[in-house]
C-alpha positions in Angstrom: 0.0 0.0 0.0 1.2 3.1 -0.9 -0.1 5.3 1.4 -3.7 7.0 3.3 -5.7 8.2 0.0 -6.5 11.5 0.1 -8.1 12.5 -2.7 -9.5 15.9 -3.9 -12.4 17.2 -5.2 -11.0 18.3 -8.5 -9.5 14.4 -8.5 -12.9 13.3 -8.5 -14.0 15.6 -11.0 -11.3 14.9 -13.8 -11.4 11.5 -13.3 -15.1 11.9 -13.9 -15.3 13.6 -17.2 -13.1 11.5 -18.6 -14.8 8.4 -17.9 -17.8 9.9 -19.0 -16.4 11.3 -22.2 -14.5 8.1 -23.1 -18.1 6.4 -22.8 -19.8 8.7 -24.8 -16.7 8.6 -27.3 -17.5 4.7 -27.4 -21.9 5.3 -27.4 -20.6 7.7 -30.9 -17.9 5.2 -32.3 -21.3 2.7 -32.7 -22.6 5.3 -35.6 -21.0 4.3 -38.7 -21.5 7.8 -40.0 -19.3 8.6 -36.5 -16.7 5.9 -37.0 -15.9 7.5 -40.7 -15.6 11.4 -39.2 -13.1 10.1 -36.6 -10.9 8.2 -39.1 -10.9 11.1 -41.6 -9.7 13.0 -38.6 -7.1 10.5 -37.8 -6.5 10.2 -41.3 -4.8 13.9 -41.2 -1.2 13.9 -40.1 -1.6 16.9 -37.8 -4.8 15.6 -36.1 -3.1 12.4 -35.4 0.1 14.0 -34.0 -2.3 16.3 -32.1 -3.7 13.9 -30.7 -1.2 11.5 -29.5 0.1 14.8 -28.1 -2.6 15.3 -26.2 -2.9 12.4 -24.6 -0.1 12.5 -22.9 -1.0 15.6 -21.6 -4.3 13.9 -20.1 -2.2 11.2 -19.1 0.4 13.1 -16.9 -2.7 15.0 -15.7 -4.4 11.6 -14.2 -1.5 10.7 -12.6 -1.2 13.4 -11.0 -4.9 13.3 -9.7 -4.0 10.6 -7.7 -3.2 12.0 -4.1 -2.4 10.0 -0.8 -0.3 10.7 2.2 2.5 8.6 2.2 3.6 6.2 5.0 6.3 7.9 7.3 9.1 5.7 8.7 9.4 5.3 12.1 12.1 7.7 12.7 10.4 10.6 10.4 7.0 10.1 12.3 8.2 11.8 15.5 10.0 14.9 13.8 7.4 15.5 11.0 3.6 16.4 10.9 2.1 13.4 10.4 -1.1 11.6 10.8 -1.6 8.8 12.7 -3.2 5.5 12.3 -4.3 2.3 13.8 -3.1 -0.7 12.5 -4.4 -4.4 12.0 -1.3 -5.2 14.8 -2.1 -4.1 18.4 -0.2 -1.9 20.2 1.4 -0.1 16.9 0.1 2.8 14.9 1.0 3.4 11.2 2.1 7.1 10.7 0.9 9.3 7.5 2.6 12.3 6.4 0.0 15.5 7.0 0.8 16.6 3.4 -0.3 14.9 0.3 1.4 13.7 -2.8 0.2 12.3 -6.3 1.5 9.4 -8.0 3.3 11.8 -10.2 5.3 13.1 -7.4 5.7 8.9 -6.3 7.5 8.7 -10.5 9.7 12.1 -10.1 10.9 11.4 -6.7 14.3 11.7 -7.9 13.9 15.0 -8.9 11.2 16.4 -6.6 13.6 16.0 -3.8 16.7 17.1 -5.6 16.7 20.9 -4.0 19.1 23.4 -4.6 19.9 26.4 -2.5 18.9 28.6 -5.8 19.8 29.5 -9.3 21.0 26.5 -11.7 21.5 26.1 -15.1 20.6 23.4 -17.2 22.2 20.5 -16.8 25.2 22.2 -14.8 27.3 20.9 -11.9 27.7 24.1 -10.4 25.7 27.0 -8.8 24.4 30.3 -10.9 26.0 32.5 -8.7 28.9 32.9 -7.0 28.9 32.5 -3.0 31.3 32.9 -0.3 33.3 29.8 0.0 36.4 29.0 2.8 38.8 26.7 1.5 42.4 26.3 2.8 43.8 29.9 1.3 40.9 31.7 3.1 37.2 33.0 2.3 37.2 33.3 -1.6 33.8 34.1 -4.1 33.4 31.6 -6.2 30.7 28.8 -8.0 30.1 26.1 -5.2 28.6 22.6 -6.8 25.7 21.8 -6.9 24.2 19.5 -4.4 22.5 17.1 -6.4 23.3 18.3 -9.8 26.1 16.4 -11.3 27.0 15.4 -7.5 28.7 11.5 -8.5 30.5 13.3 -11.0 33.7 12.7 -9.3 36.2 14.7 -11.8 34.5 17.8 -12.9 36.6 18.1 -16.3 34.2 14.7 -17.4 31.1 16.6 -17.3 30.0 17.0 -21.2 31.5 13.7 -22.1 29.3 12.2 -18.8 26.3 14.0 -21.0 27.0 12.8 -24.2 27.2 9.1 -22.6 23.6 9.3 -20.9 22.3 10.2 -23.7 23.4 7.9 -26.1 22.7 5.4 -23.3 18.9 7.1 -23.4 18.9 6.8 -27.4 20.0 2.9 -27.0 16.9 2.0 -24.5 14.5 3.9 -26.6 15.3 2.2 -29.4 14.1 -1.2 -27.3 11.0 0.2 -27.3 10.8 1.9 -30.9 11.4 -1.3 -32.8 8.3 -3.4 -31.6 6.1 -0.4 -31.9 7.6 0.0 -35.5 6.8 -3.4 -36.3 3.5 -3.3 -34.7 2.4 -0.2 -36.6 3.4 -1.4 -40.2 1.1 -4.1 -39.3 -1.4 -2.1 -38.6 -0.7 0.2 -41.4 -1.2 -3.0 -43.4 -4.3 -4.6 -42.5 -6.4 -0.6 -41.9 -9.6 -0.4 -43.6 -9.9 2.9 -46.5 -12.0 5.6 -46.2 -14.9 6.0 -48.4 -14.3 10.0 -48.7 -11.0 10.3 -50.6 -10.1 7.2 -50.3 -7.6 7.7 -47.1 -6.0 5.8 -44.3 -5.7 6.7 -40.6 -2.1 8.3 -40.6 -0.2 5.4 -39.0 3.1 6.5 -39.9 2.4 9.6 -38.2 1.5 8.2 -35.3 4.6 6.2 -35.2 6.7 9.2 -35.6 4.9 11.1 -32.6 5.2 7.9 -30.2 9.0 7.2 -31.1 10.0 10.7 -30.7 7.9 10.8 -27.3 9.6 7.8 -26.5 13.3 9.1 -27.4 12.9 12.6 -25.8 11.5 10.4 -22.7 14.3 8.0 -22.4 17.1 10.4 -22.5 15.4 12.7 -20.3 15.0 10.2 -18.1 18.7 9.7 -17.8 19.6 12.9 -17.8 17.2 14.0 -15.5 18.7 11.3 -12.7 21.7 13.2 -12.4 21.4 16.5 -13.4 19.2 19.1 -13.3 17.8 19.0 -17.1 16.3 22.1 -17.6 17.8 24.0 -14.4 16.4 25.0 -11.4 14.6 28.5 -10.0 14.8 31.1 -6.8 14.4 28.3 -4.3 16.4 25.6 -6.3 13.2 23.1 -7.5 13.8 21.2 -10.4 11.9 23.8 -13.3 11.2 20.1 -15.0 9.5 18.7 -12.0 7.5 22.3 -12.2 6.9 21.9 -15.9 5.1 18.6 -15.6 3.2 19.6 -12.5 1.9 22.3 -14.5 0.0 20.2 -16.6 -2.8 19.5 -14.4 -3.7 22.8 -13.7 -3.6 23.6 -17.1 -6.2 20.7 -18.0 -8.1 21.3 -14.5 -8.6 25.1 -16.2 -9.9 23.9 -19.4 -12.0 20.5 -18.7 -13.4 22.0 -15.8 -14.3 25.8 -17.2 -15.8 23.9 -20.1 -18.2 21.3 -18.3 -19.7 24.6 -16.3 -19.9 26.8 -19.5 -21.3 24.4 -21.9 -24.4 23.7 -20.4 -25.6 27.2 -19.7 -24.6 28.3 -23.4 -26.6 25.0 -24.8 -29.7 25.4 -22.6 -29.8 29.2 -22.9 -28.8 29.4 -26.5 -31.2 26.6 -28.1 -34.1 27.7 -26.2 -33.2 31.6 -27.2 -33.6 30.7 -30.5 -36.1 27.9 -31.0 -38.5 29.8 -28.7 -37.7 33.6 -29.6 -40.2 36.1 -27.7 -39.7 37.4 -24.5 -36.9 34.0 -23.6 -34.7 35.1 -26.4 -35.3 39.0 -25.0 -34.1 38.0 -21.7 -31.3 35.9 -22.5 -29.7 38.9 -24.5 -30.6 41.1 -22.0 -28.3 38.6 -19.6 -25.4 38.4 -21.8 -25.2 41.7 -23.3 -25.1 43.3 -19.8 -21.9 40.8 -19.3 -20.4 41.0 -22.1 -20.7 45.0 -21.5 -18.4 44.6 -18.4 -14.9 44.0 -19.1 -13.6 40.4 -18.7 -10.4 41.0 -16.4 -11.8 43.3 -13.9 -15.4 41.1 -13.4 -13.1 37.8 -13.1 -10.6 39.8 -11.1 -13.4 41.4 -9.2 -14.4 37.7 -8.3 -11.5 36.3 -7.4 -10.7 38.9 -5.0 -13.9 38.4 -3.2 -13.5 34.3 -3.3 -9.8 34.9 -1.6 -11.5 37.4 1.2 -13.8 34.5 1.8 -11.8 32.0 2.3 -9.4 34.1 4.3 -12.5 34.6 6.8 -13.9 31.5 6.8 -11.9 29.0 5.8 -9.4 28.9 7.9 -9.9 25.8 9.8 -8.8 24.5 6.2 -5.3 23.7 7.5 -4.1 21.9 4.2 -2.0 23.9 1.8 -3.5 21.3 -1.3 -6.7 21.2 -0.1 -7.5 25.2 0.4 -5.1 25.6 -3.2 -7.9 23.0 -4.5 -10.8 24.9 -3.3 -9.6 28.3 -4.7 -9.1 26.6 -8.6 -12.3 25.2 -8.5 -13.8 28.4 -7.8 -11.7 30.2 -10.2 -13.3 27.3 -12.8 -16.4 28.5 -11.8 -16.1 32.0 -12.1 -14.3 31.5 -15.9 -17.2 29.4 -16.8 -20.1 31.8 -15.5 -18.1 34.4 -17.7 -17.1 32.4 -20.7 -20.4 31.2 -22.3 -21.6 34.2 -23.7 -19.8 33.5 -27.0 -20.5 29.9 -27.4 -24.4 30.7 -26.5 -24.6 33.7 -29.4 -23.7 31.0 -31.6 -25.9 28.5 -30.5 -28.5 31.0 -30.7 -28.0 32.0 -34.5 -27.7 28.2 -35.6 -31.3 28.0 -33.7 -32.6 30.7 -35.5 -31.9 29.0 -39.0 -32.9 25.6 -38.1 -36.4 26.3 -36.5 -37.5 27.1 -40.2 -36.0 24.1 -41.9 -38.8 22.3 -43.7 -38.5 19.2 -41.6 -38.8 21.4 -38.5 -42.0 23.1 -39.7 -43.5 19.5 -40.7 -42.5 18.1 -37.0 -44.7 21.2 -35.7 -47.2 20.5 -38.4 -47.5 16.8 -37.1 -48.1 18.1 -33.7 -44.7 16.8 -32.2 -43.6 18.8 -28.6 -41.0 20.9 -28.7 -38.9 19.1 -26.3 -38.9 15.9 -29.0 -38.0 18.5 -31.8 -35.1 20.2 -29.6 -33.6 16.5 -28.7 -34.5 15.2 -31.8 -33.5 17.6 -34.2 -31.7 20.6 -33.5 -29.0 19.3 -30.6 -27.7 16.5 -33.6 -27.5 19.7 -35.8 -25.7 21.5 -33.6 -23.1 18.9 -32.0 -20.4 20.3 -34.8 -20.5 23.8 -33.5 -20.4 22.9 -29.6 -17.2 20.3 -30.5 -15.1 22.7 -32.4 -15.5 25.5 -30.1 -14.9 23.9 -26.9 -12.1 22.4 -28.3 -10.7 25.8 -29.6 -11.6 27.4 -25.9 -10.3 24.7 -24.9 -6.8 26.2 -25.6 -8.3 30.1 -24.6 -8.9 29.3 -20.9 -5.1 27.6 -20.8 -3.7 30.9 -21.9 -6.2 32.9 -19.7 -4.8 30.7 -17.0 -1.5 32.0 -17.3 -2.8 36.0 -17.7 -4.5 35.5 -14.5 -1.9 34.5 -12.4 0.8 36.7 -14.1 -1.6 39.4 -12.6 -2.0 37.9 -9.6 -5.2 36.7 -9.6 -5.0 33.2 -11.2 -5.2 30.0 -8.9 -3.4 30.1 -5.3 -0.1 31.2 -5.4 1.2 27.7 -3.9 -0.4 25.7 -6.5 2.3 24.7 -9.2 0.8 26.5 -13.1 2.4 27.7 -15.8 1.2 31.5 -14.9 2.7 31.3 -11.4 5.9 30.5 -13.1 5.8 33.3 -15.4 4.9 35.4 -12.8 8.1 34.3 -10.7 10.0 34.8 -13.9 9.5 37.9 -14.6 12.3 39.6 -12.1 14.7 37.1 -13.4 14.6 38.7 -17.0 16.2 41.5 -15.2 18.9 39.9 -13.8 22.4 39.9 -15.5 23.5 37.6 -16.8 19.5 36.4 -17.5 17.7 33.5 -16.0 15.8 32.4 -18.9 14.8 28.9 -18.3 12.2 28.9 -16.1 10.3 31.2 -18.7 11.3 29.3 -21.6 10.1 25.8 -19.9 7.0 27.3 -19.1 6.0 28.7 -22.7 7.6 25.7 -24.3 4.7 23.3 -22.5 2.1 25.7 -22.9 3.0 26.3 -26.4 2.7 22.2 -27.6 -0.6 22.5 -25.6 -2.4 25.0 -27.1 -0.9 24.2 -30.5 -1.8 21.0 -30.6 -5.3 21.4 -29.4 -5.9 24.2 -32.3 -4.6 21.9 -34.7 -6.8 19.1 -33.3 -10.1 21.4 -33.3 -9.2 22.1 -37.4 -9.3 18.4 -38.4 -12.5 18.5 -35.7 -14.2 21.4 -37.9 -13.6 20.1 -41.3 -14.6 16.5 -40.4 -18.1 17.7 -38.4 -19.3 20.7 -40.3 -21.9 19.9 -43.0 -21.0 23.0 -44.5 -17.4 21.9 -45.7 -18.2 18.0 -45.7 -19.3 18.4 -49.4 -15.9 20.7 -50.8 -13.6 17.4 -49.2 
């Protein structure tokens, strides 16, 4: 056993949409006329690269949903908080640590507890800066070695031949895995069934190419990352890697999250404003042109603000530092989804509009059908292809707005690890000679494949699901 679970309420709620999505994924995969839109999306290089992409995004992001407190050994129990147990023995307690860690953190062990006083660069063996150091000619200023960085590298002078050598050894164990994916994919490639529109294939090779280059960059990562510090470390000396990856939860938290309050107020209120018209389609623009007349920033700062006086107030017996950061993202979700449906729900509304005066909408009223048949029946299947591509597409909005948020201080809780709070830490670095740039860097760099790959993912989305472009392909 690994440890107490201690799970948190946005664990619950990732792990929840994505069972629920991959089950309606596999209720749509039954549709033939489904099945054949998925493969011409998998069929297009970029899609498929997307894709893979992103699901390693996801995955990283479920493991790190995962929390527990971890069992303390004896001698830690009495010096740390911890949390105490009985056990099946009598007489003997089993001892928890007070603060929680993810399965993620249980994988980067090595470099989650590989702390630096400060400053590092990547993959160095010695400090940024130079400190005060006494040595047997006296107290001189000069580049102390790193503590864990480099730290069994015995002769200094061996450092960038040690590199090279770790990751060659990285390329060779990669390669173990490449070939019997290789083989399995040209297989594959082999035996896939065509496409009736245009006569295409899934894009196999394309796959192949994502997975083995995922698969290299992993592997020598991996070794790197064992022994040094592979893309440096910040102000306190964390491992900006470790940060990096930890990132990625938020960043999906933000989006899946955001999007699952937001989409059903935009669906209900914008079908209905449409279908109905009359004094329901008056009062829902009334609602979001009065929103949509305040500015974004300040209403969502404006929120925020009063969320953190709250908790300040009333919180406080919530003694957990992941447990109150918790609290104050899901509320952030919430607030970016009570302000982000406005667009989404003026296009639902328009779509309405046209659709209630298609022919076979007028003959389902002629027939006497209700209108809650005719909304379920007839205009949500017309409008799936619109609500896909554009929470895919704000998918990738509310990462970036993420990131604005906390760069201005009123993002998620400042202890909670996100690509914004790093940026926001990195900012005084760029002023520092000479500049501390990787912190910054790691963070756009992960935020960058994100968002790019889920715009590329929501094209091959759009030109697979919108009637209007199915017949130009």
């Amino acid at each position: 056993m690994l440890g107490q679970p201690a799970l948190l309420i946005s664990d619950y709620l990732i792990w929840s949409i994505c069972l629920i999505g991959g089950i309606s994924l596999a209720i749509g995969l039954r549709n033939p006329l489904q099945r054949q839109r998925w493969r011409m999306i998998l069929s297009t290089p970029s899609a498929m690269a997307s894709a893979i992409i992103l699901l390693t995004y996801l995955a990283i992001a479920l493991l790190d949903s995962v929390h527990f407190r971890p069992l303390l050994p004896q001698d830690e129990a009495t010096t740390n908080g911890s949390i105490e147990a009985n056990s099946e023995q009598p007489n003997s307690t089993v001892t928890y640590a007070a603060s929680e860690i993810s399965l993620l953190d249980l994988l980067l062990s090595n470099i989650r507890k590989a702390e630096e006083r400060s400053y590092s660069a990547p993959l160095a063996i010695y400090a940024f800066s130079k400190e005060s150091l006494v040595t047997a000619a006296g107290t001189t200023r000069a580049y102390p070695r790193l503590l864990y960085g480099g730290a069994d590298l015995e002769n200094p002078a061996l450092h960038r031949s040690d590199i090279v050598n770790r990751t060659l050894t990285g390329l060779g164990l990669s390669l173990i895995l490449v070939i019997p994916i290789f083989l399995l994919f040209r297989r594959r490639s082999r035996r896939s069934p065509t496409l009736s529109a245009g006569n295409q294939t899934p894009a196999w090779r394309t796959a192949f190419m994502t997975i083995a280059g995922l698969l290299i960059i992993g592997s020598v990562a991996t070794q790197l990352a064992d022994h040094y510090h592979l893309l440096g470390t910040e102000k306190v000396g964390q491992d900006v890697l470790y940060l990096g990856l930890k990132s990625i939860r938020t960043g999906v938290l933000i989006g899946a999250l955001t999007l699952l309050i937001m989409l059903p107020l935009a669906l209900v209120l914008g079908t209905a404003a449409g279908y109905f018209g009359g004094w329901i389609d008056d009062a829902v623009q009334y609602l979001y042109t009065t929103l949509s007349s305040i500015p974004g920033v300040l209403l969502i700062a404006a929120a925020v603000l009063s969320v953190n006086l709250y908790l300040d107030q009333n919180l406080s017996e919530v003694t957990s530092l992941h447990q109150r950061a918790d609290l104050r993202l899901l509320l952030l979700t919430g607030i970016l989804g009570l302000t982000g449906w406005i667009g989404l729900c003026r296009l639902l509304r328009a779509e309405s509009l046209k659709l209630r005066e298609l022919d076979y909408v007028t003959a389902a009223r002629a027939f006497g059908v209700v209108d809650a048949r005719i909304l379920i029946r007839h205009l949500l299947p017309n409008l799936g292809h619109i609500v896909l591509i554009t929470i895919v597409i704000d998918f990738s909005g509310l990462v970036l707005a993420e990131a604005v948020l906390s760069y201005v201080g009123v993002g998620v809780d400042p202890s909670m690890i996100s690509w914004g709070n790093m940026i926001n830490s990195a900012r005084l670095e760029l002023a520092r000679e000479p500049l501390v740039w990787w912190s910054l860097a790691t963070a756009f760099i992960f935020m960058f494949t994100l968002v790019l790959c889920a715009n590329l993912f929501a094209d091959a989305v759009r030109d697979a699901f919108d009637p209007r472009l199915r017949g130009k392909q």
